[in-house]
ZALO-733837 format. One record per atom (N, C-alpha, C): residue number from 1; y, x, z. Coordinates in nm, 4 decimals, m for minus. Each point is the difference from the previous one (the first is absolute). Example, Ala and Ser with C-alpha at 12.3 -4.5 7.8 and 13.67 -1.06 7.14 Angstrom:
BEGIN
<1 <m0.5690 1.3190 0.7800>>,
<1 <0.1190 m0.0890 0.0000>>,
<1 <0.1200 0.0900 0.0000>>,
<2 <0.1050 m0.0350 m0.0720>>,
<2 <0.1190 0.0820 0.0060>>,
<2 <0.1090 m0.0770 0.0730>>,
REM end
This chain:
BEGIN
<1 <3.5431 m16.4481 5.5504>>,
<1 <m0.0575 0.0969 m0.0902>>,
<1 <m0.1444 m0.0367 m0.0341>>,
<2 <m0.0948 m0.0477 0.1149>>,
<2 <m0.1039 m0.0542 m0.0430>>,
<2 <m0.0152 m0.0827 m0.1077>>,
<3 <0.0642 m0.0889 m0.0001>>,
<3 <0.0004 m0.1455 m0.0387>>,
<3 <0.0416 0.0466 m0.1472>>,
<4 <0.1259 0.0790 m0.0162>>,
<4 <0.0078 0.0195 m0.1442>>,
<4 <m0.0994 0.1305 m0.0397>>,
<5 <m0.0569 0.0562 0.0387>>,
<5 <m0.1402 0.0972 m0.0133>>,
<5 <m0.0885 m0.1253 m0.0142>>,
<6 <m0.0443 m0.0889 0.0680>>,
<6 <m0.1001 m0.1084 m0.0637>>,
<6 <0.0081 m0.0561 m0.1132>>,
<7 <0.1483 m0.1018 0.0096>>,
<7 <0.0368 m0.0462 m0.1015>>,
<7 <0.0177 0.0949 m0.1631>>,
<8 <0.0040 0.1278 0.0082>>,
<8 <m0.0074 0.0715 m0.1178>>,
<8 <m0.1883 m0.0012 m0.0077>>,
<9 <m0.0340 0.0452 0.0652>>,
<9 <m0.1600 0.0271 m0.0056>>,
<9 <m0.0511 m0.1540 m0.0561>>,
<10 <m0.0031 m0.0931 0.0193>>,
<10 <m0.0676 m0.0986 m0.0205>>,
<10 <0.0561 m0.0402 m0.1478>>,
<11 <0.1445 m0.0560 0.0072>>,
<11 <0.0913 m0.0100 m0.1438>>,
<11 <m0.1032 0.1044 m0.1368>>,
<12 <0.0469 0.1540 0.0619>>,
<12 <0.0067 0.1289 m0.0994>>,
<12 <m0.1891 m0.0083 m0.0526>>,
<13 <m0.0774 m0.0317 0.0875>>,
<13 <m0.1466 0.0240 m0.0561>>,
<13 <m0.0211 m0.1697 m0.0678>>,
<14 <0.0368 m0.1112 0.0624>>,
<14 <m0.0682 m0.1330 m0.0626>>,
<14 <0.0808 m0.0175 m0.1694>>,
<15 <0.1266 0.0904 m0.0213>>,
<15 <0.0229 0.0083 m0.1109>>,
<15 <m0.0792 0.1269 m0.0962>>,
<16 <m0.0527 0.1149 0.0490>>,
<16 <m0.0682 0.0456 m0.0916>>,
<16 <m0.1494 m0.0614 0.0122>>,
<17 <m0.0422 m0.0848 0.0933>>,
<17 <m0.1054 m0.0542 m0.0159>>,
<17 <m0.0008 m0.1244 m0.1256>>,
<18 <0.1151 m0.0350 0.0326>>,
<18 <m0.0234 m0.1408 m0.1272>>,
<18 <0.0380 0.0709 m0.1163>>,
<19 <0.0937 0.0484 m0.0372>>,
<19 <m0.0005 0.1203 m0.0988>>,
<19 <m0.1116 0.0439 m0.0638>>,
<20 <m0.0984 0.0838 0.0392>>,
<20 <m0.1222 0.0285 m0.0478>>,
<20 <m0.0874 m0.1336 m0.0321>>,
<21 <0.0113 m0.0732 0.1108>>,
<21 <m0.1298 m0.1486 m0.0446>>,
<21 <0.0590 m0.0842 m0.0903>>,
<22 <0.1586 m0.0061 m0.0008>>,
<22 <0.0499 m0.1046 m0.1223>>,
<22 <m0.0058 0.0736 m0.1864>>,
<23 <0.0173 0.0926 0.0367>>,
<23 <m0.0057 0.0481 m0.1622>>,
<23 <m0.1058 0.0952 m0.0245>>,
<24 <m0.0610 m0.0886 m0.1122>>,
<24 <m0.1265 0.1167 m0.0536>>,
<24 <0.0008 0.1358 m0.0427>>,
<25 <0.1413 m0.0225 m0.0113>>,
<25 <0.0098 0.1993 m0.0878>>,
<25 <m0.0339 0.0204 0.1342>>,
<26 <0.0053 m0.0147 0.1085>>,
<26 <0.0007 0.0995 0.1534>>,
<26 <m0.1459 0.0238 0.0197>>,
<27 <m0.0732 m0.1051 m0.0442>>,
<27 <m0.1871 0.0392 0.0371>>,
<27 <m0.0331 0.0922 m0.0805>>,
<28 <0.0125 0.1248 0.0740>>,
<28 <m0.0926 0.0827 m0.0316>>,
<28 <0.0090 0.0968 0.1579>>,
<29 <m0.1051 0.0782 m0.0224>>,
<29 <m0.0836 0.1039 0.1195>>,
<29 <0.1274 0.0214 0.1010>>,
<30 <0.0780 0.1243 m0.0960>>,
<30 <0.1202 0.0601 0.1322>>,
<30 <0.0756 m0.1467 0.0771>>,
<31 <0.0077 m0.0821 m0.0784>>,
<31 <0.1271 m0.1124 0.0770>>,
<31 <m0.0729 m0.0877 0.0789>>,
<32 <m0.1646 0.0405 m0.0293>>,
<32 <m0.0755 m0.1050 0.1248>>,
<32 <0.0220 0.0710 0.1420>>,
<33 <m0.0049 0.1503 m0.0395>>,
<33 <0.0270 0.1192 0.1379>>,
<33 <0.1125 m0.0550 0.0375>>,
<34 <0.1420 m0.0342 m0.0396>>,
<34 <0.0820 m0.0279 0.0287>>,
<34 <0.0111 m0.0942 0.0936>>,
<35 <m0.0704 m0.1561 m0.0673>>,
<35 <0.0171 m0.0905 0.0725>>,
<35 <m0.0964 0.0098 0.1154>>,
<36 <m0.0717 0.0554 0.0180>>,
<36 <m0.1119 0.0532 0.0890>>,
<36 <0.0937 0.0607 0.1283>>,
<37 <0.1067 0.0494 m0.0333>>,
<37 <0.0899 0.1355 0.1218>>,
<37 <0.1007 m0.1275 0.0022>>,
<38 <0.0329 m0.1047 m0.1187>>,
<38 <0.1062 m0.0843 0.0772>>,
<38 <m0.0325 m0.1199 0.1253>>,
<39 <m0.1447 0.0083 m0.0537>>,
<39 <m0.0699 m0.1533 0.1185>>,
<39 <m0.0319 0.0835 0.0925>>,
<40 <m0.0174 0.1547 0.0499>>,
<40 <m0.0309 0.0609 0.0810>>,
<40 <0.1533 0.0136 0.1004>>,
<41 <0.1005 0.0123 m0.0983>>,
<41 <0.1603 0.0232 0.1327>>,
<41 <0.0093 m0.1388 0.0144>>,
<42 <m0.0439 m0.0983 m0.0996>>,
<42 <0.0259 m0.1653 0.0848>>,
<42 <m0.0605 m0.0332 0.0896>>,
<43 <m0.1101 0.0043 m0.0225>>,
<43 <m0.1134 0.0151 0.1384>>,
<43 <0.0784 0.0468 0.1534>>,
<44 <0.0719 0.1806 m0.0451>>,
<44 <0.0506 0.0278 0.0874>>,
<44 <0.0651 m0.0820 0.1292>>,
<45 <0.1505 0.0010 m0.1231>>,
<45 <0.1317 m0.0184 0.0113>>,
<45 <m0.0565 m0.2064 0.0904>>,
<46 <m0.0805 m0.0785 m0.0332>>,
<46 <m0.0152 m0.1006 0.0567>>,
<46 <m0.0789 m0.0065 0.1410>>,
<47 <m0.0911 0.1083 0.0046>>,
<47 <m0.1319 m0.0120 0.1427>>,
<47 <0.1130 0.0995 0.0718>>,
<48 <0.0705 0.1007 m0.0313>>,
<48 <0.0536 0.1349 0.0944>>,
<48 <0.1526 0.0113 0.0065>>,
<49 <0.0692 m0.0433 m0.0746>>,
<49 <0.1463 0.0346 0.0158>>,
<49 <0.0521 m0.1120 0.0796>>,
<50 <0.0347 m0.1196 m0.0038>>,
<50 <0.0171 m0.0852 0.1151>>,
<50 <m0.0610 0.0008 0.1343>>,
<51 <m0.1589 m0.0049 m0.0173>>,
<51 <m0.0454 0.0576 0.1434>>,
<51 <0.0620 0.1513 0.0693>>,
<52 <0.0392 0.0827 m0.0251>>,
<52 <0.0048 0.1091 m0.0226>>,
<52 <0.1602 m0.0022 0.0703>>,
<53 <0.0491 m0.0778 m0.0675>>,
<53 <0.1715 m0.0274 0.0086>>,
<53 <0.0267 m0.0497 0.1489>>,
<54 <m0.0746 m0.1053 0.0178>>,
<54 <0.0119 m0.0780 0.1464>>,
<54 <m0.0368 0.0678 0.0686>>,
<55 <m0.1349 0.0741 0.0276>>,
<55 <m0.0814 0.1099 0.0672>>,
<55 <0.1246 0.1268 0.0670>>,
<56 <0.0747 0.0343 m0.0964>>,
<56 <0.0565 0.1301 0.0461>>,
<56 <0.1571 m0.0569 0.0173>>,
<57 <0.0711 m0.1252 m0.0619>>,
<57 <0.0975 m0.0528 0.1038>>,
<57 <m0.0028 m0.0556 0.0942>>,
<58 <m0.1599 m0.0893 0.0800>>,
<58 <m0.0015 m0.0698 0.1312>>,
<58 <m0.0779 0.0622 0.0365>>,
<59 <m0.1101 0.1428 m0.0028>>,
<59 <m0.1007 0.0213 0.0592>>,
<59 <m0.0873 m0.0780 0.0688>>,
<60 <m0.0283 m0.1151 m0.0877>>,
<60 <m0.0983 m0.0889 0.0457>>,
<60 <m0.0752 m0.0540 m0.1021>>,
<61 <m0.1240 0.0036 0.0121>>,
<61 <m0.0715 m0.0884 m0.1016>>,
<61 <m0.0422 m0.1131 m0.0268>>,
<62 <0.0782 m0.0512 m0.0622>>,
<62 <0.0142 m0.1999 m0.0257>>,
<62 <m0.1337 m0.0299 m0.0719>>,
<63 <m0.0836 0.0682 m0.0785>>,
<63 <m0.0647 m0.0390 m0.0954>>,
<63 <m0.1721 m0.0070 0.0337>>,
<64 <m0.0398 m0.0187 0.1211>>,
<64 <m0.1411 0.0074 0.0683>>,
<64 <m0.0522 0.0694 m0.0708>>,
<65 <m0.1685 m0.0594 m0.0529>>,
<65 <m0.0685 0.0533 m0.1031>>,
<65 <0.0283 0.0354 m0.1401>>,
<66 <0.1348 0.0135 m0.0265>>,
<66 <0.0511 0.0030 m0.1383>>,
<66 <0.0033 0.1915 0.0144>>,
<67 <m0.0208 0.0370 0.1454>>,
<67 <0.0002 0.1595 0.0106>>,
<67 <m0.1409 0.0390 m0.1057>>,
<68 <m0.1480 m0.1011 m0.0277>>,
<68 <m0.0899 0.1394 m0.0474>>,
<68 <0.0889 0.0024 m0.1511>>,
<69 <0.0204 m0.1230 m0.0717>>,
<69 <0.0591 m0.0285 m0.1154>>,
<69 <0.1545 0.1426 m0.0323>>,
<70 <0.0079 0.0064 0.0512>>,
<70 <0.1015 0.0610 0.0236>>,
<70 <m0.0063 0.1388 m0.0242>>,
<71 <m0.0958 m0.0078 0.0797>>,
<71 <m0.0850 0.1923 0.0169>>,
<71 <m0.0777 0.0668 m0.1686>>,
<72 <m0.0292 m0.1732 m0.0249>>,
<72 <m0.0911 0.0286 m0.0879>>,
<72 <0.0755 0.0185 m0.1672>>,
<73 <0.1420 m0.0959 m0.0227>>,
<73 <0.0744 m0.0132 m0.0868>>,
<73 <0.1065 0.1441 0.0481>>,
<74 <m0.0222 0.0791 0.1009>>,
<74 <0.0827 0.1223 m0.0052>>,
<74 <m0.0612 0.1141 m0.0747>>,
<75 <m0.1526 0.0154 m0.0228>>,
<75 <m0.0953 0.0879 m0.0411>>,
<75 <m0.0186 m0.0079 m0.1195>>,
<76 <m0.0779 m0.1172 m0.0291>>,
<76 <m0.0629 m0.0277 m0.1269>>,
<76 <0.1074 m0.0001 m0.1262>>,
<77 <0.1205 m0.0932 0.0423>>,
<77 <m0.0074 0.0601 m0.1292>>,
<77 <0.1094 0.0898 m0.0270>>,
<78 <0.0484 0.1089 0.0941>>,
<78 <0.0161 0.1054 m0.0324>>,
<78 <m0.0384 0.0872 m0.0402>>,
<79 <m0.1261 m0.0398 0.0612>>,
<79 <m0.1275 0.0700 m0.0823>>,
<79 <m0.0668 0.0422 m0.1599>>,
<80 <0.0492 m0.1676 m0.0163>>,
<80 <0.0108 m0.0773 m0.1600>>,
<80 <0.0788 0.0585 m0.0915>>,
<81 <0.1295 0.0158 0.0418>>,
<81 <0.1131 0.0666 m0.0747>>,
<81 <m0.0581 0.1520 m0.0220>>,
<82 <m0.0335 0.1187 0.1008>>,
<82 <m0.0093 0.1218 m0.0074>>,
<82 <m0.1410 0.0282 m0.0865>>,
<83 <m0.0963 m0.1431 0.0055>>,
<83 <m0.1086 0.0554 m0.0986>>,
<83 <0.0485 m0.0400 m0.1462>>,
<84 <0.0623 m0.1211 m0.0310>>,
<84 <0.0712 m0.0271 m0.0935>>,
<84 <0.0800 0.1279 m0.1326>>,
<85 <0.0483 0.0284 0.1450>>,
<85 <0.0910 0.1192 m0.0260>>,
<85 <m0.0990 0.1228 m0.1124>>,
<86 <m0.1129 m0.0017 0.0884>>,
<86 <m0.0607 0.0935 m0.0269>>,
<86 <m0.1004 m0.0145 m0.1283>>,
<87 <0.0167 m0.1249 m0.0027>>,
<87 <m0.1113 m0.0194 m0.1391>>,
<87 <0.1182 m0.0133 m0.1308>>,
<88 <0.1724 m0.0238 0.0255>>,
<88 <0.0632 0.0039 m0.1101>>,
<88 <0.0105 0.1807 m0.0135>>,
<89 <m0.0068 0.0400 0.0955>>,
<89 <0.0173 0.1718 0.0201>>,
<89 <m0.1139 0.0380 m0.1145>>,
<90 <m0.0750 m0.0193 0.0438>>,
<90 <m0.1314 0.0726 m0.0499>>,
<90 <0.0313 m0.0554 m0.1761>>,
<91 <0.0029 m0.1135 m0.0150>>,
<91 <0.0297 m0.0176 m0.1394>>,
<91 <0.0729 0.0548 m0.0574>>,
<92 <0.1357 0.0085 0.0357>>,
<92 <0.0862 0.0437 m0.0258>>,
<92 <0.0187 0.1871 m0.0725>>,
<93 <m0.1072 0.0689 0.1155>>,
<93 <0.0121 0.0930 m0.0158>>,
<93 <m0.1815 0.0251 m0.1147>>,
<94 <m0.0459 m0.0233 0.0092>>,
<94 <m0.1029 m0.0337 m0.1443>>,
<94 <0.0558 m0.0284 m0.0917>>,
<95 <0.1212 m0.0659 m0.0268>>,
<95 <0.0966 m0.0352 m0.0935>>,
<95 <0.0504 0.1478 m0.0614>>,
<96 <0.0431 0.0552 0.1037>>,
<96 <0.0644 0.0930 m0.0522>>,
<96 <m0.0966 0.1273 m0.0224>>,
<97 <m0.1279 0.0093 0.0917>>,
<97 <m0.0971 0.1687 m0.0387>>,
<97 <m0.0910 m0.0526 m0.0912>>,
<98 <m0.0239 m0.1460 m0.0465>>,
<98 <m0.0426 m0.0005 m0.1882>>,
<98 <0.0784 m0.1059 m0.0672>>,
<99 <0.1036 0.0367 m0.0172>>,
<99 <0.1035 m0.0658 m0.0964>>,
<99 <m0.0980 m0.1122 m0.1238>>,
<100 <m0.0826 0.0706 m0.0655>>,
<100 <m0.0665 m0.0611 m0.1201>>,
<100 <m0.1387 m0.0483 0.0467>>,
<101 <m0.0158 m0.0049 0.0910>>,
<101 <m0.1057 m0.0922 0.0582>>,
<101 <0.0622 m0.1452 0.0239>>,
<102 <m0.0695 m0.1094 m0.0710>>,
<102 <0.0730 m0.1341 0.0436>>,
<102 <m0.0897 m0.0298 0.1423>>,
<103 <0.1119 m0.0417 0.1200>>,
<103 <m0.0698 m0.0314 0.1658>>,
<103 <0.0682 m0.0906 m0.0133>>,
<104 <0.0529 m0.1731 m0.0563>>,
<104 <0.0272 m0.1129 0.0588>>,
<104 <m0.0291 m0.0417 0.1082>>,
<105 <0.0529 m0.0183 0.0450>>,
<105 <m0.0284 m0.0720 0.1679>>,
<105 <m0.0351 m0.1589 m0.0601>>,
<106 <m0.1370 0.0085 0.0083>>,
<106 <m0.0333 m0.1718 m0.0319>>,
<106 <0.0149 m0.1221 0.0652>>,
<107 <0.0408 m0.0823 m0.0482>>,
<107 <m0.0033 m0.1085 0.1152>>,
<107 <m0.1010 0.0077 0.1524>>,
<108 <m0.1416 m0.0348 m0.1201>>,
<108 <m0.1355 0.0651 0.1161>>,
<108 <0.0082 0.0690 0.0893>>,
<109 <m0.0027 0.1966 m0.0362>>,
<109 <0.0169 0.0373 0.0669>>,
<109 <0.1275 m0.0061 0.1064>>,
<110 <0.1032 m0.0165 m0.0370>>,
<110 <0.0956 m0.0186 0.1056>>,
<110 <m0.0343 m0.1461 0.1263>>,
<111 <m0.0366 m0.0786 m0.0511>>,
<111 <m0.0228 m0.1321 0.1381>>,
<111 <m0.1137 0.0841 0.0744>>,
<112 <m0.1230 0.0731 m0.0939>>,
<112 <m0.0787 0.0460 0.0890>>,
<112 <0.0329 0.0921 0.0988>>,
<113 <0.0648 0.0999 m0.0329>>,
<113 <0.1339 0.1169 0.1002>>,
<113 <m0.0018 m0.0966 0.1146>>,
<114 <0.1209 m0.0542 m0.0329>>,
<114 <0.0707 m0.0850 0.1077>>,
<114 <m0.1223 m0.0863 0.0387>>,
<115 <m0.0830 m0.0098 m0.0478>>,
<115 <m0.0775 m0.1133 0.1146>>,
<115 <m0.0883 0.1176 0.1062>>,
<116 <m0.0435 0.1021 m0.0318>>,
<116 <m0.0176 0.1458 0.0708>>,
<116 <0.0902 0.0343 0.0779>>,
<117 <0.0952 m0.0266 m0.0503>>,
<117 <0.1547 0.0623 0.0436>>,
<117 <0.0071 m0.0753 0.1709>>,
<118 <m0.0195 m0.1480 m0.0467>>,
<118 <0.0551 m0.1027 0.1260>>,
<118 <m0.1857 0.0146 0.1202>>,
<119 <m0.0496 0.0678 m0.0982>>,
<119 <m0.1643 m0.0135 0.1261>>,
<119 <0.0106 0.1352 0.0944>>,
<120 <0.0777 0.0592 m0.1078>>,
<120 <0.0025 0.1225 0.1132>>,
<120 <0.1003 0.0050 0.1139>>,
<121 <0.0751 m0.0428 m0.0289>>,
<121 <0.1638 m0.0264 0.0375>>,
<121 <m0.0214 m0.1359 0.1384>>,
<122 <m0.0901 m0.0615 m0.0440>>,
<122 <m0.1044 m0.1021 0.1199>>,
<122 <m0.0625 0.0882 0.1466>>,
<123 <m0.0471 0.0600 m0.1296>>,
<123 <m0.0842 0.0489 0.1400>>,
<123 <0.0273 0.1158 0.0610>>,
<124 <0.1187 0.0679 m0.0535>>,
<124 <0.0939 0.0915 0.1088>>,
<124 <0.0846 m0.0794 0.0719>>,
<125 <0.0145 m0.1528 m0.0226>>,
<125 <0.1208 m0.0568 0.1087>>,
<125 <m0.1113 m0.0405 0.0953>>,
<126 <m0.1232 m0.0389 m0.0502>>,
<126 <m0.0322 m0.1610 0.1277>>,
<126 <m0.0416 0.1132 0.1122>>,
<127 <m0.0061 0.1315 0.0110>>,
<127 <m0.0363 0.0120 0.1872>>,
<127 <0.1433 0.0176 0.0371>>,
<128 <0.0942 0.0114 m0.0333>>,
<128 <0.1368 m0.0557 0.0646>>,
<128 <0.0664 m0.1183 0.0452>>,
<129 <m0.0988 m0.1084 m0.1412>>,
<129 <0.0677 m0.0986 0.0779>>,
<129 <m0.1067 m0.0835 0.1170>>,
<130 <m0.1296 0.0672 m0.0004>>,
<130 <m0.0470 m0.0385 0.1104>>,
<130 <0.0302 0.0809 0.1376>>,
<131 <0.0273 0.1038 m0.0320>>,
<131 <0.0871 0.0511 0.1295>>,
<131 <0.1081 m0.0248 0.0404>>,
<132 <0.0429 m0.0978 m0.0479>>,
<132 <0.1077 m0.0718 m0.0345>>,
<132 <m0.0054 m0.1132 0.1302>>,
<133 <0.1221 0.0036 0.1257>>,
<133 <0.0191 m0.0458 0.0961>>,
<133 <0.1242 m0.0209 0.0745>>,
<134 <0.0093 m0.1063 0.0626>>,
<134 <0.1621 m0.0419 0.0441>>,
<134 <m0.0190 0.0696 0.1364>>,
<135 <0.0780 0.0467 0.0554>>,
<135 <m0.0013 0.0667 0.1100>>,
<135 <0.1383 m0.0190 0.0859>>,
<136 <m0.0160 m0.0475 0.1390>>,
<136 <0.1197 m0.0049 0.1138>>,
<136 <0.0243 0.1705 0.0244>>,
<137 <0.1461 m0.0134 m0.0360>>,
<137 <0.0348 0.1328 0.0089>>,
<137 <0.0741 0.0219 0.1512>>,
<138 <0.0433 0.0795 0.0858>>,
<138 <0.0612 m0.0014 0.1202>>,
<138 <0.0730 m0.1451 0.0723>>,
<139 <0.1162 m0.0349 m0.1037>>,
<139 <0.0168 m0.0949 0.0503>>,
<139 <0.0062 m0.1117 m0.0530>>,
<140 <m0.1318 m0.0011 m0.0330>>,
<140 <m0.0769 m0.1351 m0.0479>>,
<140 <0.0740 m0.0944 m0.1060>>,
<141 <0.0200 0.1070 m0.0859>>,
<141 <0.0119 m0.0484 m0.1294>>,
<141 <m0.1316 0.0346 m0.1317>>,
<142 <m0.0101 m0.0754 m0.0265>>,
<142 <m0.1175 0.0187 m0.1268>>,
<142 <0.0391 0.1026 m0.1099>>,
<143 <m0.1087 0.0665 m0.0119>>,
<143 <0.0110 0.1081 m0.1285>>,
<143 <m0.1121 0.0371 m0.0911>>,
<144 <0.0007 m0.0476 m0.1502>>,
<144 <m0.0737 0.0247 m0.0705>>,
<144 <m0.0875 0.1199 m0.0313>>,
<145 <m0.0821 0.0623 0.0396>>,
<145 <m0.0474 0.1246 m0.0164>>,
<145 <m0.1437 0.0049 m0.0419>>,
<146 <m0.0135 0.1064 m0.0634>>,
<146 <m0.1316 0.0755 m0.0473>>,
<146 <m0.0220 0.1135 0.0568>>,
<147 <m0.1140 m0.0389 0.0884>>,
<147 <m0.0348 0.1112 0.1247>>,
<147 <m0.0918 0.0696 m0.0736>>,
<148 <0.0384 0.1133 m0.1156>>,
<148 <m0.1410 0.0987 m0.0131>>,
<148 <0.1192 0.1259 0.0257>>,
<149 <m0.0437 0.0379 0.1551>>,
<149 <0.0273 0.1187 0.0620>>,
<149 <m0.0971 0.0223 0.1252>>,
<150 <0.0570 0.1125 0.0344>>,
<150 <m0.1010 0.0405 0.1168>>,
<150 <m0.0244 m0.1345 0.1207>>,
<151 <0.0578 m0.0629 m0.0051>>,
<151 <m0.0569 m0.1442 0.0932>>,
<151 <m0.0677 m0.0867 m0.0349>>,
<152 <m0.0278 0.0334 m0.1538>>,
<152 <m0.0899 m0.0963 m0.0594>>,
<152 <m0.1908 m0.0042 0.0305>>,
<153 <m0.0371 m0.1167 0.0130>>,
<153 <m0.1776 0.0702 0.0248>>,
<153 <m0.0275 0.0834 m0.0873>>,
<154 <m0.0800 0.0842 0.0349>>,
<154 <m0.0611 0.0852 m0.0719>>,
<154 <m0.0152 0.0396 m0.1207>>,
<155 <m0.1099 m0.1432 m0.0236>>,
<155 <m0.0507 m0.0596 m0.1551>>,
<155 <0.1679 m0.0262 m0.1197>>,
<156 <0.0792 m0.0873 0.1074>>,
<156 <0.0846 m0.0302 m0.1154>>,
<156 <0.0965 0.1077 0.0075>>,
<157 <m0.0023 0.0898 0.0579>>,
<157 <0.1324 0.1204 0.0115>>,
<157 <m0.0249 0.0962 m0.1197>>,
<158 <m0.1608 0.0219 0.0159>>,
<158 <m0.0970 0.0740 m0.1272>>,
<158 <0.0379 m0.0650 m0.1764>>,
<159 <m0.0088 m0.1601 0.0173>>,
<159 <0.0385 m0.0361 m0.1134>>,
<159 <0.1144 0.0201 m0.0306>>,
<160 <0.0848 m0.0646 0.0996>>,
<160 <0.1446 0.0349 m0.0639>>,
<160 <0.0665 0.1304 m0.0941>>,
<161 <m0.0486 0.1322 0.1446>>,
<161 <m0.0027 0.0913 m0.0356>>,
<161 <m0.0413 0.0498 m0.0979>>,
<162 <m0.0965 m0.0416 m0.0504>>,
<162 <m0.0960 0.0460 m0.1295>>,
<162 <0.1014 m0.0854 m0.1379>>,
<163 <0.0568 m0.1065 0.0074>>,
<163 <0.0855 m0.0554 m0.0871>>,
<163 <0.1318 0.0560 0.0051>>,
<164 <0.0472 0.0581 0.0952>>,
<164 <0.1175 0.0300 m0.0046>>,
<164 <0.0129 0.1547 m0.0792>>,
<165 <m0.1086 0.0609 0.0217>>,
<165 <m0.0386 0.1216 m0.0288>>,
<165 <m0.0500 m0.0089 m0.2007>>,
<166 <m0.0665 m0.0665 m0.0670>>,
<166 <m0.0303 m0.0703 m0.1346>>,
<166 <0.1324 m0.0572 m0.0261>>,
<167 <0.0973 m0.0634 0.0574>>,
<167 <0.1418 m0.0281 m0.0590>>,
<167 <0.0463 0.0988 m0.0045>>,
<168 <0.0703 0.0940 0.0720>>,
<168 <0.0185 0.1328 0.0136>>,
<168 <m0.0037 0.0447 m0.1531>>,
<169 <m0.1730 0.1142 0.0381>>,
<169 <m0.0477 0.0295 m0.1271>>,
<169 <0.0481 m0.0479 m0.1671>>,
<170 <m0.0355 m0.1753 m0.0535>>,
<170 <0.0028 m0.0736 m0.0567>>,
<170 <0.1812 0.0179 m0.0496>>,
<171 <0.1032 0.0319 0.0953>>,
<171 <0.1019 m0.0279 m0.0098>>,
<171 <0.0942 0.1522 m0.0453>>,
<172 <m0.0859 0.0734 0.0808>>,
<172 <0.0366 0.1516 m0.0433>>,
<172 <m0.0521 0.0229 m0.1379>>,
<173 <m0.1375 m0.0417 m0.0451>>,
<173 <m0.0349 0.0716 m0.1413>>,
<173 <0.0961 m0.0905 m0.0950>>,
REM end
């Protein structure tokens, strides 16, 4: 089930990715959002669904340091997609409460979005993936984890917490 959950994820987005970059009718604003949410589930579907797959059929972690990468391609750009989301939202619905107002989504402004889009979406992943650690579990098998919980020091339990709490928020509005 993994494997064909990957194999669709990787297939299903690198075709609307070349899609949009091979034909010019596709450049414009909304279909950059697009390809923006498709390199965000490829991203996924390549750093998290295979790791992910082996992880929870051998309970062991084969992949050393490939855990902060991991931590960090689970966040960000999920992150990516839900602000994505939110900037075709917002257009969308300006679309519709002034009909006769022209709002093109410009080339410009849209790379600039998404380049906002991916800084913010940065810097809600990286204190995860620096909390980001392989850990011997009971019987000493390796396990990829991101320790922002109450065992975490102080300092980084505060950050985490404080990011997990701004995703939250960010994800509810």
């Amino acid at each position: 089930m993994f494997a064909a959950l990957m194999a669709t994820a990787v297939v299903g987005n690198a075709v609307v990715m070349w899609i949009i970059y091979r034909h010019k009718v596709m450049h414009h604003g909304f279909n950059y959002f697009l390809f923006n949410m498709a390199f965000a589930d490829l991203l996924i579907a390549v750093f998290n669904v295979g790791t992910s797959w082996t992880f929870n059929l051998y309970h062991d972690w084969w992949y050393g340091d490939l855990c902060i990468l991991t931590s960090f391609f689970g966040i960000a750009p999920t992150t990516v997609s839900v602000f994505s989301m939110m900037a075709l939202s917002w257009d969308r619905c300006q679309a519709v409460v002034q009909p006769l107002r022209k709002r093109p989504l410009s080339r410009r402004r849209s790379l600039i979005a998404i380049a906002i889009i991916w800084t913010i979406s940065t810097a809600t992943a990286l204190p995860f993936a620096f909390a980001a650690t392989v850990s011997i579990l009971g019987i000493s098998k390796p396990s990829c984890e991101s320790f922002c919980d109450s065992h975490a020091e102080s300092v980084r339990a505060s950050r985490c917490n404080s990011k997990r709490l701004e995703e939250f928020l960010v994800h509810v509005v």
